[in-house]
C-alpha positions in Angstrom: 187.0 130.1 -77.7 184.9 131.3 -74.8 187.0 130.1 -72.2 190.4 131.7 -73.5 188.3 135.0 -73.7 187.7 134.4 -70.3 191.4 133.7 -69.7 192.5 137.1 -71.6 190.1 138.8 -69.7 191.1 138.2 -66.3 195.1 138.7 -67.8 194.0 141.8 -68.4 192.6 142.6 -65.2 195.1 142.0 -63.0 197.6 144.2 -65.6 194.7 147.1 -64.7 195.0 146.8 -61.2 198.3 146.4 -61.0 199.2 149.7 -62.6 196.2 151.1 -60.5 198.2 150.6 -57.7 201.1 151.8 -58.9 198.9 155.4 -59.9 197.4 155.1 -56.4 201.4 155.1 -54.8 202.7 157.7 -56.8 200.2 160.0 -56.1 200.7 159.5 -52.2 204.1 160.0 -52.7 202.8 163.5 -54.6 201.0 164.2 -51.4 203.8 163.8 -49.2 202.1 160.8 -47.2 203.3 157.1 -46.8 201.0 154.6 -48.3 201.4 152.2 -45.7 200.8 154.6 -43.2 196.8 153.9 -41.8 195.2 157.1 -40.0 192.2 157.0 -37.7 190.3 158.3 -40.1 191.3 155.1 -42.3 190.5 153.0 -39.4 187.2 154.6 -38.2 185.8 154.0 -41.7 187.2 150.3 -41.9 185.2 149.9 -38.9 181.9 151.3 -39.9 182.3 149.8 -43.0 182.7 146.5 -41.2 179.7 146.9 -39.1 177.7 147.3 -42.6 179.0 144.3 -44.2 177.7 142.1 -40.9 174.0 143.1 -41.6 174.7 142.2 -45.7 176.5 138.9 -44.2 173.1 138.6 -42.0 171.1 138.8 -44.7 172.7 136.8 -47.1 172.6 134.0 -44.5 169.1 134.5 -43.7 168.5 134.3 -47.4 170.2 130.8 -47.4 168.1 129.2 -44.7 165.0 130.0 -46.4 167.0 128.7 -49.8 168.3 125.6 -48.9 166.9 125.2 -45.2 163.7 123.2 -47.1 165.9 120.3 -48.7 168.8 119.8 -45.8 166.5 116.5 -44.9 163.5 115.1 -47.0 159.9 115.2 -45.4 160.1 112.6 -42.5 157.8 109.5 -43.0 158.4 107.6 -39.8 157.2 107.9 -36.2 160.4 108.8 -34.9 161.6 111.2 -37.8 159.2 113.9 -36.3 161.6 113.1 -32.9 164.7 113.4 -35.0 163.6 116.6 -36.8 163.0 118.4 -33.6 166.3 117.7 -32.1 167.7 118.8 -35.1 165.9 122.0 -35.3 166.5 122.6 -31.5 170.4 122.3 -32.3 170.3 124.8 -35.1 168.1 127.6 -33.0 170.3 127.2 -30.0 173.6 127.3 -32.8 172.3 129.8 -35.1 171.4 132.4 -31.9 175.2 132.1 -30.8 175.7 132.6 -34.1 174.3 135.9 -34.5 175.0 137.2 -31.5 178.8 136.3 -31.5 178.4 138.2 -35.2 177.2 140.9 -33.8 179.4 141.9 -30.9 182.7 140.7 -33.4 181.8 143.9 -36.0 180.5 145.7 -33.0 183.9 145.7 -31.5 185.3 146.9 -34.9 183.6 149.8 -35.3 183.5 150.8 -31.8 186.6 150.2 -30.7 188.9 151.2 -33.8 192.3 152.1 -33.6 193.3 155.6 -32.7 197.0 157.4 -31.9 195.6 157.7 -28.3 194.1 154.6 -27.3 195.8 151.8 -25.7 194.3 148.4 -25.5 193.7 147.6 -21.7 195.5 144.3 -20.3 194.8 141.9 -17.6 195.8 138.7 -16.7 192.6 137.0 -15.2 188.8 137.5 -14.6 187.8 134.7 -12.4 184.3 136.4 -13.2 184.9 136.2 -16.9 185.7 132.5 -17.3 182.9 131.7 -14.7 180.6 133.2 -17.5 182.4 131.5 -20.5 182.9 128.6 -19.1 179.2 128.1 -17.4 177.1 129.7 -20.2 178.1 126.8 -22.5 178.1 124.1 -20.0 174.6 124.9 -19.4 173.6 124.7 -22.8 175.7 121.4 -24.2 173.9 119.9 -20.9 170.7 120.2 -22.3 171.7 119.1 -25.7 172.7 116.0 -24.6 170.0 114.8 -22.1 167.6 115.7 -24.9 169.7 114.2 -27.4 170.3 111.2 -25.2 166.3 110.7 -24.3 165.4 110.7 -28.2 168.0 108.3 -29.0 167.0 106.2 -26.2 163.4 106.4 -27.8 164.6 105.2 -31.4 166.5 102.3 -30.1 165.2 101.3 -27.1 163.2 97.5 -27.2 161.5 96.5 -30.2 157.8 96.8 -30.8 155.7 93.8 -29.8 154.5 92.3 -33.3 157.5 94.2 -35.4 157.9 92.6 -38.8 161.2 90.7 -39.2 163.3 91.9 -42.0 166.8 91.5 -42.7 168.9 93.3 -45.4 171.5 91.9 -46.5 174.6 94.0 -48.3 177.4 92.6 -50.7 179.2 95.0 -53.5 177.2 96.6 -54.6 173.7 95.7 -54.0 171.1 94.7 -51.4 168.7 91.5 -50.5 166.0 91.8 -48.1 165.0 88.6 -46.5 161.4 88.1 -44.6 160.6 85.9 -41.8 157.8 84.7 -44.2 154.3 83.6 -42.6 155.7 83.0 -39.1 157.6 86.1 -38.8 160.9 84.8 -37.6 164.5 84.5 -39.4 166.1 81.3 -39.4 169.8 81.2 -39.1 172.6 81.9 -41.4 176.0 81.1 -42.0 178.7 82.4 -44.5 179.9 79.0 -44.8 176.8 78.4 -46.3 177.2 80.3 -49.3 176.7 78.7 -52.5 175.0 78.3 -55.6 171.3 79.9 -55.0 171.8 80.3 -51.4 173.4 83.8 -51.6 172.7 84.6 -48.2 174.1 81.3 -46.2 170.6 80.5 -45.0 170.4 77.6 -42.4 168.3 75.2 -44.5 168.2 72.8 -41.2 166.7 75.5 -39.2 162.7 75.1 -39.5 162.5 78.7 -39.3 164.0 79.0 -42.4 161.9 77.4 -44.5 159.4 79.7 -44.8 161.8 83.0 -45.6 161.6 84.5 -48.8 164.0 87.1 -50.6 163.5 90.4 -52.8 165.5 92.5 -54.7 165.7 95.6 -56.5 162.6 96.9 -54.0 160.9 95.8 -50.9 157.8 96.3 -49.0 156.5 97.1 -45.8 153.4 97.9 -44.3 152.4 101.5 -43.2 151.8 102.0 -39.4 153.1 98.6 -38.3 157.0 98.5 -36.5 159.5 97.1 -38.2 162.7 95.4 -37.3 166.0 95.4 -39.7 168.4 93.2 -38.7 171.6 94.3 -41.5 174.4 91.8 -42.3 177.0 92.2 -44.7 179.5 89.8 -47.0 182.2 91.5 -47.8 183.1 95.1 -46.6 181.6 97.8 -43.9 178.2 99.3 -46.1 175.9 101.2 -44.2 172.4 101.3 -44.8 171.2 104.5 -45.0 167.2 105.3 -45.1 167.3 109.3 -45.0 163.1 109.6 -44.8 162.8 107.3 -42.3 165.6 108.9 -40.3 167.5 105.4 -40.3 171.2 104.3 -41.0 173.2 101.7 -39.6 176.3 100.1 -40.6 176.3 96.6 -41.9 179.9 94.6 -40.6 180.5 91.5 -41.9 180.7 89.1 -39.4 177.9 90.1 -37.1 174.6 91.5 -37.2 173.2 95.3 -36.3 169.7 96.1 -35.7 167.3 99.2 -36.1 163.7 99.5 -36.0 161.3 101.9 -37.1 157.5 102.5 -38.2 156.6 104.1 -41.2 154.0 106.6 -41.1 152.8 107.7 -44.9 152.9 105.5 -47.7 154.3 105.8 -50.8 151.1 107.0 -52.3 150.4 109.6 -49.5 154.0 111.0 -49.8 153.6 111.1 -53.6 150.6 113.5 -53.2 152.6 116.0 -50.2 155.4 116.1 -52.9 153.2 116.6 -55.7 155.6 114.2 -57.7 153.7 111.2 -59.1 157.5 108.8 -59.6 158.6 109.5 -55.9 159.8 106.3 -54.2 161.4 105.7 -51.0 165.3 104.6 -51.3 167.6 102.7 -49.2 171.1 103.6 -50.2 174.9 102.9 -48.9 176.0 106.0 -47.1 179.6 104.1 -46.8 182.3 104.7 -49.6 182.4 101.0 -50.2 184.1 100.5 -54.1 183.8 101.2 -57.6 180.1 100.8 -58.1 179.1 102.8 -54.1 176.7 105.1 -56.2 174.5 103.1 -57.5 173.8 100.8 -54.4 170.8 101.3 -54.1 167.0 99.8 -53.4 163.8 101.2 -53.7 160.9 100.9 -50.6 157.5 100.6 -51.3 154.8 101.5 -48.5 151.6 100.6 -49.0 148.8 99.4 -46.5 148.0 96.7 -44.3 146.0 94.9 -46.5 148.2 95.6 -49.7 151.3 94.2 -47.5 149.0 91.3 -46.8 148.3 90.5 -50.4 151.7 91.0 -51.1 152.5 88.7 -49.2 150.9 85.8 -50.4 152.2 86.2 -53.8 156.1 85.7 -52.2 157.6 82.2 -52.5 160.1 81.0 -50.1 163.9 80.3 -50.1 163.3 76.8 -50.0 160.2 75.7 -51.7 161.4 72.4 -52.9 162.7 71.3 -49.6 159.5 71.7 -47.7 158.4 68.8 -50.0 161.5 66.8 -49.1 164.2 66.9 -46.2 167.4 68.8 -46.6 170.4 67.5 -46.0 171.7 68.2 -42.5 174.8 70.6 -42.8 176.9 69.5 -39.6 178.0 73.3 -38.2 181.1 73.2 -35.6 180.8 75.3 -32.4 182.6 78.5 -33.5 181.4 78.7 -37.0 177.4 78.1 -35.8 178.2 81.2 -33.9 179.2 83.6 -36.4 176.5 86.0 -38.6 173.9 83.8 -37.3 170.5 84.8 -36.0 168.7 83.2 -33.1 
């Protein structure tokens, strides 16, 4: 009922101004003036009037930073988020200054320069000083967005910590499994021919680095403070994992692997008390439309200290418990095949 009202109302409306403008015509026609005739006086108030709206525009743009500036990224909670954040934050000063300033001259121009029966625009061809200026001025400054931006990308990715744990996550429609190097800290291989039954992820059992790896799902944990090195594989389409508080995504392509390595810096405890929100949890999500189900692939990250980690840990069995007891049977892999998604 409510919505029709809203319907009539708006009907109703445009019948008002409609026969507004008609009044408003007729009674220029009374005056003996055309009504699509604009005077100088008609432009001189257009342009004042424009020059008011830009400090309204202003401020409603200054009130959305402070608004929504606060949640554009979640706190950052690794050691090169804080690197990330400032980039970002460079970017938007240098952006929202040319902003502004573009803005201001634009209405400036309005107002100053409105029409008028005796003004004529002035017109030249070239200004060799004019796009020495234009073209300069932002040359300069896309420069020294890109070295900077270059340096702290260079930082995130460069080699991999000495002592990094060994994790790899491991994406299918529409879920994730983490696999750990286990007690020696090293992935054995994997194959997609080896896919089957309880071996989900194609894991080398002949590979005596193997034998130790375990797998999680649903959540997975990592210490605080210690490096850590993803190596992200997928099954079946492009996913891409996407870890917004740690500053990390990569895209996992089936049929090879992709790395990225990070190091936490608060728990999930400590960032539970900055947030004042005693259920927070750190989330791995797909940031790649990958099917049906994309919105709910998901996995939760638990931080917690060394010693926690450590304790942790030992409570994780591996892969292949029962064929420590007894060999496996050798799976014979062919050249090409040993080659693909595997991990040395």
């Amino acid at each position: 009922m409510f919505t029709y009202l809203l319907i009539g109302l708006g009907i109703l409306l445009v019948i008002f101004l409609a026969n507004l403008l008609k009044v408003m015509e007729l009674t220029s026609n009374l005056r003996g003036s055309s009504q699509t005739q604009v005077s100088t006086k008609d432009n001189k108030t257009q342009g004042q009037l424009l020059f008011l709206f830009f400090f309204v525009f202003m401020a409603f743009v200054i009130w959305q930073m402070l608004e929504y500036g606060p949640r554009l990224l979640p706190e950052s909670a690794s050691e090169h988020g804080v690197d990330v954040d400032n980039l970002m934050n460079f970017n938007l000063i240098i952006i929202g200054v040319v902003f502004v300033l573009t803005h201001a001259v634009m209405f400036y121009f309005a107002m100053k320069y409105y029409g008028k029966e005796d003004r004529k625009a002035e017109y030249f061809v070239h200004s060799t000083k004019l796009e020495f200026i234009w073209t300069s001025v932002p040359a300069v400054f896309l420069a020294i967005i890109v070295i900077y931006g270059l340096a702290t990308w260079n930082k995130m990715t460069g080699d991999v910590p000495e002592g990094a744990l060994e994790i790899e996550l491991y994406a299918k429609q529409f879920d994730w499994t983490a696999r750990y190097g286990g007690s020696d800290n090293q992935l054995g291989r994997s194959n997609f021919r080896l896919i089957e039954g309880t071996n989900a992820l194609g894991v080398d059992q002949t590979d005596e680095r193997s034998l130790d790896d375990f797998t999680v799902k649903g959540e997975f944990v990592v210490p605080v403070n210690r490096p850590i090195n993803f190596a992200f594989r997928s099954r079946d389409v492009i996913h891409s994992a996407y870890m917004p508080h740690f500053r990390a995504q990569m895209n996992c392509v089936p049929g090879m692997i992709t790395n990225f390595h990070f190091t936490p810096i608060l728990t999930t405890e400590q960032m539970r008390e900055k947030t004042n929100n005693k259920e927070f949890t750190y989330t791995l999500l797909c940031n790649k439309i990958c099917g049906a189900a994309h919105y709910n692939m998901k996995m939760d990250i638990i931080v917690v200290t060394e010693d926690e980690y450590n304790k942790w840990l030992k409570e994780q069995k591996p892969i292949f418990a029962k064929s420590q007891e007894q060999p496996a049977e050798k799976v014979v892999l062919t050249p090409d095949t040993a080659k693909i998604a595997s991990i040395n």
